[in-house]
MARVEXMI-615922 format. One record per atom (N, C-alpha, C): residue in one letter; y, x, z. Coordinates in steps of 0.1 Angstrom, whole numbers, plus 5000, padded with zeros to 4 digits. Layout:
! residues N
AYXZ
...
//
This chain:
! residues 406
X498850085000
X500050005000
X501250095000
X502450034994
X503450104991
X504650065006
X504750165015
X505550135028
X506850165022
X507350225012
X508850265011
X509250385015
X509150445025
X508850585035
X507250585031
X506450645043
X505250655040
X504150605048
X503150545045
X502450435052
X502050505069
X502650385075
X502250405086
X502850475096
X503950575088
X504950705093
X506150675102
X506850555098
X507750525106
X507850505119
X508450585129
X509050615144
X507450675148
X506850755141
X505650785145
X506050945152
X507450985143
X507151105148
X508051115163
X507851265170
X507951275180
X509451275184
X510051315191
X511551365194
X512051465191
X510951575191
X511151695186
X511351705174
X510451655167
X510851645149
X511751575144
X511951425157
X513551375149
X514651475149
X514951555162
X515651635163
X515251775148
X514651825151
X514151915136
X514651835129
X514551725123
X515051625111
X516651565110
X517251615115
X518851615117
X519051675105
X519951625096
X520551695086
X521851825084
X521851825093
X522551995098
X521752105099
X520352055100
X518952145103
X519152225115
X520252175125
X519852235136
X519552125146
X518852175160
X518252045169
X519651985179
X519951965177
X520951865184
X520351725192
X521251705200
X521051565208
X521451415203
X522651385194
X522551305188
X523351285178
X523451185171
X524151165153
X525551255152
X525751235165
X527051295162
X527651425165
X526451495164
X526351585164
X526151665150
X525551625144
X525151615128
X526051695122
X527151685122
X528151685114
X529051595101
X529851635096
X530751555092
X529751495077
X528851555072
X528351485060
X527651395065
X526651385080
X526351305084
X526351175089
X527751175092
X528651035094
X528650895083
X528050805091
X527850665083
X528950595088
X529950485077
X530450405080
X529950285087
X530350205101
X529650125105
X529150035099
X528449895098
X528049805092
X529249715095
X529849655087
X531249545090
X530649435078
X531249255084
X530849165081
X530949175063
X530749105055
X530349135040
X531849025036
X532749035033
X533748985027
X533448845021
X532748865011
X532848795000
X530748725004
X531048555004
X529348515005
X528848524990
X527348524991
X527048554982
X525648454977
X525848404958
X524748314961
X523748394956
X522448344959
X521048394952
X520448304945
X520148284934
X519248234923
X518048304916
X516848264925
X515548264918
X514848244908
X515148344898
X514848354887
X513348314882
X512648424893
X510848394884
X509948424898
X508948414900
X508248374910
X507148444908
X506048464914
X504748514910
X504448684903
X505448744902
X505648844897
X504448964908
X504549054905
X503649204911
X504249314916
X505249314926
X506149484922
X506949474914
X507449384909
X508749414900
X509549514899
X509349654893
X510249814896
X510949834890
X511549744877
X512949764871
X513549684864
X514449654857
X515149554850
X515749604842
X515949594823
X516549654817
X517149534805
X518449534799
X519249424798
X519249424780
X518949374774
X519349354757
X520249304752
X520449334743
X521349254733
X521549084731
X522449074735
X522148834738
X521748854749
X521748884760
X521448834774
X519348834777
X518748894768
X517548894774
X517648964783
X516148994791
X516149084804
X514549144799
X514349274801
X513149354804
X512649364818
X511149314823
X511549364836
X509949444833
X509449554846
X508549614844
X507849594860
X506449544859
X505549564869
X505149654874
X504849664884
X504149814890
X502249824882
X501549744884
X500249734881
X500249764867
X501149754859
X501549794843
X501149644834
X502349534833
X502549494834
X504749484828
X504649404814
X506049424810
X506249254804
X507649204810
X507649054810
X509349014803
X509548974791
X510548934787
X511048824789
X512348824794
X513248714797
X514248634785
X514548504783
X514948484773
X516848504779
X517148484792
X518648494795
X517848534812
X519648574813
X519248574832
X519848514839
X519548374835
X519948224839
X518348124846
X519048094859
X517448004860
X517047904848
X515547924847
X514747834837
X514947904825
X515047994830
X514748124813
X513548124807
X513048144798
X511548134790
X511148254797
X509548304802
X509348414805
X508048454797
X508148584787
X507148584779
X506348744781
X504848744783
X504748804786
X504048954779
X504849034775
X504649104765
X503749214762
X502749224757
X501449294748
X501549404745
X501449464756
X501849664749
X500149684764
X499849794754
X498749894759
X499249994772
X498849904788
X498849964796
X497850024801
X496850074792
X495850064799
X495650214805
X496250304805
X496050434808
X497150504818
X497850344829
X498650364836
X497850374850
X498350474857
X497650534871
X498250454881
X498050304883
X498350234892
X497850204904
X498150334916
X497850394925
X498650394934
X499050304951
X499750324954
X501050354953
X502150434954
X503450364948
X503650424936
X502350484924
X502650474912
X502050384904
X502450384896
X502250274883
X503450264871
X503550164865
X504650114858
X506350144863
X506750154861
X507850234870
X509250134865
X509950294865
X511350264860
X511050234842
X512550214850
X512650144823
X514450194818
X514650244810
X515850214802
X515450204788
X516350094785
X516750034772
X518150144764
X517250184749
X517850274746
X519150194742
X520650294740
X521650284735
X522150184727
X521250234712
X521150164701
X519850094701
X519749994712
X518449924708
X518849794697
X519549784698
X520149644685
X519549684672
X519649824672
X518949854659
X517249964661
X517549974671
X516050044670
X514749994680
X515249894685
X514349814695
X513349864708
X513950004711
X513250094719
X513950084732
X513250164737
X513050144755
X511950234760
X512450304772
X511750414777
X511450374793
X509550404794
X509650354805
X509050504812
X508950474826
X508250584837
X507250564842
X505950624834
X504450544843
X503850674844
X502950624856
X502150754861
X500450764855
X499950834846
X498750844839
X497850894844
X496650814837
X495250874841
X494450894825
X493250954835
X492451004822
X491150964831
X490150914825
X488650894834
X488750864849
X490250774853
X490150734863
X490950824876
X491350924868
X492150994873
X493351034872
X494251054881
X495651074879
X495851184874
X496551204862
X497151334853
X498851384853
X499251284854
X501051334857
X501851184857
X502751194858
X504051084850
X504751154843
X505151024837
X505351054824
X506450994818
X507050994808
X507950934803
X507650854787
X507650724783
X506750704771
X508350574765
X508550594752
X509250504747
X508350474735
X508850314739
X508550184731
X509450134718
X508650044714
X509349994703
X508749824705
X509849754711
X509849584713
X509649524698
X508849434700
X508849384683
X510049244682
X510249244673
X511449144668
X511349034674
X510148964678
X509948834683
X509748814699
X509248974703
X509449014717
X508248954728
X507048934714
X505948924720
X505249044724
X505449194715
X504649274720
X505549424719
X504449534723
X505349644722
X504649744721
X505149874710
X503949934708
X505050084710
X503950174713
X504450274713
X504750394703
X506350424710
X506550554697
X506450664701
X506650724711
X505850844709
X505850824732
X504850964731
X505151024751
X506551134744
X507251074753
X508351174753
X508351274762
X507951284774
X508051414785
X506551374790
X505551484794
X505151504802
X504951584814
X504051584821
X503951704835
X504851694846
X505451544846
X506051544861
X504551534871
X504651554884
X503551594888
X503151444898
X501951444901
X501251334903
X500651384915
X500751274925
X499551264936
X498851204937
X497651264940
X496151164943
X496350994944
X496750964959
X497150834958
X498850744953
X499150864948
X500450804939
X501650804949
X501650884955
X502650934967
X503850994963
X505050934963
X506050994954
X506451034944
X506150924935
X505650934919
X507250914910
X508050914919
X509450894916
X509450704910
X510350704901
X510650784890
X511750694883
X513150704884
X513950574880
X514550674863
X515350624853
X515550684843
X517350614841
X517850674840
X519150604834
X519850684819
X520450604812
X520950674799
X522750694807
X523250814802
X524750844808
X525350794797
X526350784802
X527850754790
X528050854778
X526750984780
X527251094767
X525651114762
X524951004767
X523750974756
X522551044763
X523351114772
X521851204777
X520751124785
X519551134787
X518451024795
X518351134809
X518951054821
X518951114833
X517451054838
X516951144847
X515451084850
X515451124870
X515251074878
X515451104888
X513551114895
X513151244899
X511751224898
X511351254916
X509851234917
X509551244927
X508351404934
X508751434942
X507951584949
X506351574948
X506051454947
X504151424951
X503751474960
X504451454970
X504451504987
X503851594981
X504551724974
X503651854973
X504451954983
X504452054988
X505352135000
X506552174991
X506052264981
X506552344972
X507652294958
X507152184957
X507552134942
X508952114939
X509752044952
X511052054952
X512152154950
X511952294957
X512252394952
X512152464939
X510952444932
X510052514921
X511052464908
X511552554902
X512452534893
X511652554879
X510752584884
X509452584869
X508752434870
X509652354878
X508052194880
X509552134874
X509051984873
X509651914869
X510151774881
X509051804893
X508951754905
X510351724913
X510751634920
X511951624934
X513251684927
X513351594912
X514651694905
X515351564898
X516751604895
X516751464881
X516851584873
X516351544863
X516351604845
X516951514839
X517851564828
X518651524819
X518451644804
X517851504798
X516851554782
X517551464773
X517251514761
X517251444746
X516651344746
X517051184744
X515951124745
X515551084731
X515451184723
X514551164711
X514051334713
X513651414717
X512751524718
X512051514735
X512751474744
X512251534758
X512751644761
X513651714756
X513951854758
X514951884766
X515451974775
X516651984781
X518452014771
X518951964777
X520451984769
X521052084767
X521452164759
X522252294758
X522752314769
X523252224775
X525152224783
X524352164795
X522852194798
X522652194813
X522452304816
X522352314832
X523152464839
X521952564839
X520852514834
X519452654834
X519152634817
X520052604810
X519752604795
X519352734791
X519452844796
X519452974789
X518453034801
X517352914802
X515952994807
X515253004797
X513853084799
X512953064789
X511752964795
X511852924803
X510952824810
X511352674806
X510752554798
X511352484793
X511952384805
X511152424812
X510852234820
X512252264831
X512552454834
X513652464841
X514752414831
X515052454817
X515852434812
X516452224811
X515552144814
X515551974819
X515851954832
X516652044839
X516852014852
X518152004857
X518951904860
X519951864863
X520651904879
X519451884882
X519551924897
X518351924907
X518051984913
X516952004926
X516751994939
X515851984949
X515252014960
X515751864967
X515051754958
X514851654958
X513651584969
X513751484971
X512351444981
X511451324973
X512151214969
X511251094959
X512851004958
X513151004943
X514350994942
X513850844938
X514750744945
X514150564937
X515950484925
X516750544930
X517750484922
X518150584914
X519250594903
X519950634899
X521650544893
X522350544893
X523450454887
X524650614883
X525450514874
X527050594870
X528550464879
X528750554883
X530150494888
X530850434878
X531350364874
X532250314858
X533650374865
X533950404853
X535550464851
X535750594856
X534150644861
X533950774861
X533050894859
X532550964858
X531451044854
X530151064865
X530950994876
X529951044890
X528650974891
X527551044889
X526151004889
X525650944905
X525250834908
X524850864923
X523250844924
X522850904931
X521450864936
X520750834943
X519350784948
X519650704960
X517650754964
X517650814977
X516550904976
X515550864992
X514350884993
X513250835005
X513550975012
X514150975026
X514051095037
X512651055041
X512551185052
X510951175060
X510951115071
X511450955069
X510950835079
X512550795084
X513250835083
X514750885087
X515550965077
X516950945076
X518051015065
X517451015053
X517450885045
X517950835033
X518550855032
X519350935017
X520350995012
X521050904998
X522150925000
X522550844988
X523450984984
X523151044971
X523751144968
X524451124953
X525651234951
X526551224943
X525851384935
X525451354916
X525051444912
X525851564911
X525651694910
X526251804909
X525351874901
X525551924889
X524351974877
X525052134883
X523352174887
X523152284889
X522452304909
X523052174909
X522652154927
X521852154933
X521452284945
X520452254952
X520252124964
X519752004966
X519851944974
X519351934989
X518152034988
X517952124999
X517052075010
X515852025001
X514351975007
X513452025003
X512752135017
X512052235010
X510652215023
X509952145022
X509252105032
X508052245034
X507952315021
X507452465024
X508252545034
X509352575038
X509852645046
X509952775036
X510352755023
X510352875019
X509452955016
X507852845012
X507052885005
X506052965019
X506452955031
X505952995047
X504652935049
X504952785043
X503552705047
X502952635041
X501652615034
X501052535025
X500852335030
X501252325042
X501452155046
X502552125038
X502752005037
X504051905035
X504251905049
X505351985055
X505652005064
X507251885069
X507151775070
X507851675070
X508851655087
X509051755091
X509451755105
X511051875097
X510951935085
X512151985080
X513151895077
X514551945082
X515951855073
X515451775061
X516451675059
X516051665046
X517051735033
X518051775042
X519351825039
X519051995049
X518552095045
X518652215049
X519452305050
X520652285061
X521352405053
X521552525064
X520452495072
X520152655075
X519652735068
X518552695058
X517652765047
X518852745035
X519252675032
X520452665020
X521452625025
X522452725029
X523952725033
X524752635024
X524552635012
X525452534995
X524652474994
X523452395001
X523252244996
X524352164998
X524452054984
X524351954981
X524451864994
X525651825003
X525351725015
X525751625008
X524951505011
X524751375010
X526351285009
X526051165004
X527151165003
X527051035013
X526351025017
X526250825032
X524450905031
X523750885042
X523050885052
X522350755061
X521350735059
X520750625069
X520750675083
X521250805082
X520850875101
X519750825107
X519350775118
X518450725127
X517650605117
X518150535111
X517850405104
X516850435097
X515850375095
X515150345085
X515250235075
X515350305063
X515650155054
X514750145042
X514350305040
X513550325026
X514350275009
X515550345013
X516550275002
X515750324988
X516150214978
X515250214958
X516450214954
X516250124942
X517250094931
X518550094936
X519350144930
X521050154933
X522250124917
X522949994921
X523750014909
X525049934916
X526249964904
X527949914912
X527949804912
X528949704913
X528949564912
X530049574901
X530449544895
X531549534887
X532049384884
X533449374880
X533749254877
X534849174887
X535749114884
X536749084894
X535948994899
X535248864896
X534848804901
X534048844915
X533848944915
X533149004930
X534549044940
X535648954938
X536949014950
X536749154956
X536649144967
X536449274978
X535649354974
X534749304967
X533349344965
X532849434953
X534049414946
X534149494933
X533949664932
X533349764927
X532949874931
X532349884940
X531749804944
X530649854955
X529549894951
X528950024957
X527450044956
X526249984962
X525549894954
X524649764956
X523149894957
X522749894971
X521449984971
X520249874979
X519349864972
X518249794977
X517449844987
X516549794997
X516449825007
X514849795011
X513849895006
X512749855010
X511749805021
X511749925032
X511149875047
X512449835054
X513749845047
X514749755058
X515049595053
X514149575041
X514449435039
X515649405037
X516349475031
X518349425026
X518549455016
X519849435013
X520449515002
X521949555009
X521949685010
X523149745014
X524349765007
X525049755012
X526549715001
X527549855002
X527649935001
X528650065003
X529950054994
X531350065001
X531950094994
X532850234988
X533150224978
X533150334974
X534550374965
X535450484971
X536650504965
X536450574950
X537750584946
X538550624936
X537850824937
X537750884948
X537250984950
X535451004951
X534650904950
X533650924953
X533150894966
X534150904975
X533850864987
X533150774993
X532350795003
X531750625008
X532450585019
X533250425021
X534050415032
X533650355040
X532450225036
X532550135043
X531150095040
X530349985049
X528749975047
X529249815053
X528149745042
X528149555046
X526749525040
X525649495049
X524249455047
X525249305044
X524649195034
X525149045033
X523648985040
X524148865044
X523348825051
X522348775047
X522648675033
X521948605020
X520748705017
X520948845020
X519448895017
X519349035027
X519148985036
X519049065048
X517748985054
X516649045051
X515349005057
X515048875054
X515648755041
X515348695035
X514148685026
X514348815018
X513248775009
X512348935012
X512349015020
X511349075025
X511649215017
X511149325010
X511049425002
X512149404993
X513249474989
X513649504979
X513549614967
X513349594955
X513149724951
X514049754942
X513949684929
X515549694924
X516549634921
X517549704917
X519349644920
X519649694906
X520249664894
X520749654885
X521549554880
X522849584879
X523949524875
X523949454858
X523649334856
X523549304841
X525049294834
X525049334816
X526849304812
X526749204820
X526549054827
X527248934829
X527848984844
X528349084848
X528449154864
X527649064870
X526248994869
X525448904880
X524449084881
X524149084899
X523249154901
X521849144903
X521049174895
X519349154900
X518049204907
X517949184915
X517349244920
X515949194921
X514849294922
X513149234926
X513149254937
X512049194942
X510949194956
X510049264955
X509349364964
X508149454961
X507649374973
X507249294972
X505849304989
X504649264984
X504449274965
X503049264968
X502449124963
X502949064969
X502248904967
X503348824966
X502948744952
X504348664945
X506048714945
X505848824941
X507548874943
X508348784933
X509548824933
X510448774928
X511448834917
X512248794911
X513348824903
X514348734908
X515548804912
X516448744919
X517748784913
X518948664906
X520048664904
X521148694917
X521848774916
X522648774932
X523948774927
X525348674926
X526448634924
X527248624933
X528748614930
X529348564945
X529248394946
X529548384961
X529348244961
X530248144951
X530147994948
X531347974941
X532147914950
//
């Protein structure tokens, strides 16, 4: 079963390792002690109510949502499983579309994953999803595979694997894997460590990184910051020392990538990208010890002085934050630029607001889905600025419209 953090792990560990697990990486007594990247804005009442509309019912893991041309909707299952929408209005047609999943490693929290819908899909009808593979029953990597939607949008066939060799765990333990297209065409991929000790650091893996590739080769971009390695999979690496990355979004009206990432049981990170950045989750200790050694920072910067600090923190909280995307649109009042982050083992959807600087100022759980509908997993903002989000718990999830009230 998919816990969000890791089955079973939460408040298991001891005092000592929460302390170890302070994002300062030194042991201190309490949050505020941390330091200044550490600091979470309080939770204050949510401005603006908000309505929810139940889109589709019966669903399996619902892990992404990707938006077409005329108002259809893509959504993708975890079990491998892809379901088209005719609008994302209640009483939409839902049809359920005929593409060859059969070689998806739907294993604990991998399977069918993340999705983007290419650019120019009006004219090329493609779409890239994130699934985790097997061969004879066995898990082989994730992967990255684009499609080609047929005209009528009954089925989908594939055009080519675009990336392989992100790395895979036995029971599908950190299998990442969300994908976004940036404003300069590049395919951002935000991936997961496969609780391996080492992987996050390893600038030869593909693992606990976002990559940013060609999305018609898989290849890394000239004008990323390890372009002039001879190691390819370094040269696809945006940024590093990642833990299991579940969102990715772009700020509008600005270049700032944010990310939204699983700590060890404690300090979820919502990070702002920096190409070339160490983020500074190295559960090897430096390559010291062959455990996934989960009692390290998740944020090290006694081992890495220039990590990457976070930009909002769950501190003490457990939330198991996924999908992350803005709100846009006046019709959201107050609410407008906020960062909409879904909320797995905390059952919400967290609302952060967020300046003109990148800044995070202010935090509003809404109440309308605060332990309402159980598991959240993803948050994607459609053109109509309505936000959607799925349910992951497994049994009859959902697709949920989220609006302001009228």
């Amino acid at each position: 079963m998919d816990c969000g953090h890791d089955v079973g792990m939460a408040r298991r560990i001891s005092s000592a390792v929460l302390c170890a697990a302070l994002l300062t990486g030194a042991c201190t007594a309490s949050p505020a002690d941390r330091g200044p990247e550490a600091e979470a804005p309080p939770v204050e009442p949510t401005p603006t109510a908000l309505a929810v509309d139940e889109l589709a019912d019966g669903l399996e893991h619902g892990w992404d949502v990707g938006f077409l041309p005329g108002g259809k909707l893509l959504l993708t299952e975890r079990p491998g499983k892809l379901k088209l929408f005719s609008s994302g209005k209640p009483g939409a047609e839902i049809t359920d579309v005929d593409a060859n999943f059969d070689d998806v490693f739907a294993e604990g929290e991998g399977g069918l994953m993340g999705l983007a819908v290419h650019p120019d899909f009006e004219q090329s009808q493609r779409f890239t999803t994130c699934q985790t593979h097997q061969a004879d029953g066995e898990g082989v990597d994730v992967r990255l595979v684009t499609w080609r939607l047929a005209s009528d949008g009954g089925s989908a066939r594939r055009v080519n694997t675009l990336l392989t060799g992100m790395p895979i765990n036995g029971d599908g333990r950190h299998s990442g894997c969300r994908p976004m297209f940036n404003e300069d065409g590049a395919l951002l991929v935000g991936t997961g460590d496969a609780a391996d000790p080492a992987t996050a650091q390893d600038k030869a893996g593909l693992g606990g990184k976002v990559l940013r590739i060609d999305p018609e080769t898989g290849e890394g971009l000239d004008d990323n910051p390890f372009a002039d390695s001879d190691n390819p999979n370094t040269r696809r690496i945006a940024s590093f020392g990642h833990r299991n990355i579940q969102g990715i979004t772009m700020q509008p009206g600005s270049a700032r990538v944010f990310t939204a990432e699983h700590g060890p049981d404690v300090d979820d990170e919502v990070n702002v990208l920096e190409l070339g950045g160490n983020y500074g989750w190295d559960p090897s200790q430096g390559g010291t010890v062959d455990s996934y050694d989960e009692s390290v920072p998740m944020t090290d910067l006694d081992r890495f002085p220039d990590a990457v600090r976070p930009a909002w923190t769950t501190g003490d909280m457990t939330e198991a934050i996924c999908g992350t995307d803005f709100l846009t649109g006046d019709q959201w009042g107050e609410l407008e630029g906020s960062l909409a982050v879904a909320s797995l083992r905390g059952s919400k959807l967290i609302l952060l607001g967020v300046d003109d600087n990148g800044e995070i100022t202010k935090r509003s759980d809404p109440a309308e889905l605060d332990g309402e509908y159980g598991r959240l997993r993803a948050a994607r903002t459609g053109p109509d600025g309505a936000l959607y989000v799925t349910t992951s718990n497994g049994d009859n999830d959902l697709l949920l419209r989220v609006t302001p009230a009228p």
